[in-house]
N, C-alpha and C positions, 0 to 999 in steps of 0.2 A: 643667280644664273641669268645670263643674258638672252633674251628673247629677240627673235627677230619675226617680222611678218611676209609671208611668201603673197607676194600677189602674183595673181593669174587665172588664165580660161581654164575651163573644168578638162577642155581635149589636150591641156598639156600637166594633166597630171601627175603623172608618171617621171618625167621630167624634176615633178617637186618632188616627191615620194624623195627621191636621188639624192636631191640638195639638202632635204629634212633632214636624212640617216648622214648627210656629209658634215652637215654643219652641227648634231648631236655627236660624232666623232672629236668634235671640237670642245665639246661642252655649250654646244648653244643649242637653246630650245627652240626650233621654229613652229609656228604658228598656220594652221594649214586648217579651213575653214570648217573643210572637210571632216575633219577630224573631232569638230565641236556642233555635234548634233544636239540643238536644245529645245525640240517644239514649244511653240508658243514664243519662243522668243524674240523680237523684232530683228531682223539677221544684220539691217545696219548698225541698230545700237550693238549690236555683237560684236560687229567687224570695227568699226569707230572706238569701241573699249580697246578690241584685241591689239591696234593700230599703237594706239595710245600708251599700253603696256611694254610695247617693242621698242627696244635702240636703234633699230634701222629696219626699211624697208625693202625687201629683195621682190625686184619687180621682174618675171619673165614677159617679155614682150615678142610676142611671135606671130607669126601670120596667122595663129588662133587666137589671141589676145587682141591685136593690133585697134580691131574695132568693137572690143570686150565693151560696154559700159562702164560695168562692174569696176575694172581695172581702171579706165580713165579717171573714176568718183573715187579709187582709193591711193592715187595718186594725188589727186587735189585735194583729198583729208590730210594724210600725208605733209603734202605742204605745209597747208597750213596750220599743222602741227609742228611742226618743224623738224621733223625727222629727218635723217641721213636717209634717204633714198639711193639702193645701188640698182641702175639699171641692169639685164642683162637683157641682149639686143641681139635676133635671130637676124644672119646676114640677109639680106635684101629686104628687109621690112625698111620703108621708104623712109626717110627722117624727117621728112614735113607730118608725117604719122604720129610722130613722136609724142605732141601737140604740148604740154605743160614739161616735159622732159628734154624736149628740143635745145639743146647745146648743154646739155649736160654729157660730161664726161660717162661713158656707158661701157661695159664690158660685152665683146661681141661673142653669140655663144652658141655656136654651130650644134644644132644639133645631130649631125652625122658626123662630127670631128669635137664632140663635148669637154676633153682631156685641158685644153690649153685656157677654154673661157673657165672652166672648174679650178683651175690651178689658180684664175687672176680673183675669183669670189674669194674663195680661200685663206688668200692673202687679203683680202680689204676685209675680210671677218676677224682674221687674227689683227688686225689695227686696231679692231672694235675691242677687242679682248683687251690690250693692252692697254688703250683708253681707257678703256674699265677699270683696270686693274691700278694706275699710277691713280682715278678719281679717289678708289677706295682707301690707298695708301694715305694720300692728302685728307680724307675725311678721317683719319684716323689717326694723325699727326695732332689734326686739329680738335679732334677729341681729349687726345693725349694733352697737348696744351689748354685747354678748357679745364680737365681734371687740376692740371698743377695748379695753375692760377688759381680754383676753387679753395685746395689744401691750402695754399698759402694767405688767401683769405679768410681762412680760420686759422690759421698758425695764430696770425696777428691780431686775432679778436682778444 
């Protein structure tokens, strides 16, 4: 199953709760920090695993987020992970704000008009699906090819 990681401020919660149940409709499992109560446990080494296990990033950035730490530090793990990072970007939050996401392509996601930025996640999630899905074909090709070649290595012994 594919995992995705939701970053964002704890005041737009509710907003992910949304995206979680959207993108389990799909068959992906989002990640939602909240959700992984473990005391005792270092919460970046938590979030830095949970980062790490995901195919992509779904960043909500909103005038609660905008000056998150939190969110900026899981951004820049992100990067430098090399994860697919999808922004989604509440209208008027300033684009100098951006700060490491700045000219990246972003998806704008109104949250009194949520229907059209929902529809374009959606779609860049079922991309992810199918990426996924033509990787595992190809890994499975080349298993297949791996087995023959193996039998036919014994044929000729």
């Amino acid at each position: 199953m594919i995992q995705i990681f939701l970053s964002h401020n704890a005041r737009d919660r509710k907003w992910c709760e949304w995206l979680k149940a959207s993108a389990a409709e799909m068959g992906i499992s989002a990640y939602l920090a909240e959700h992984d109560v473990r005391p005792g446990v270092v919460l970046a080494e938590k979030i830095e695993r949970a980062i790490d296990w995901s195919e992509a990033i779904v960043v909500l950035l909103s005038n609660n987020s905008i000056n998150a730490p939190y969110v900026h530090q899981e951004i820049g793990y992100s990067r430098k992970a090399k994860k697919l990072i999808i922004p989604l970007v509440q209208p008027g939050v300033p684009s100098d704000r951006l700060a490491m996401l700045q000219g990246v392509e972003h998806i704008p996601f109104d949250f009194n008009n949520p229907g059209e930025g929902h529809a374009l996640l959606r779609a860049a999630l079922k991309r992810l699906i199918q990426k996924q899905e033509a990787k595992t074909q190809r890994d499975a090709a080349l298993l297949a090819l791996a087995c023959m070649a193996l039998i036919m290595l014994t044929l000729e012994s």
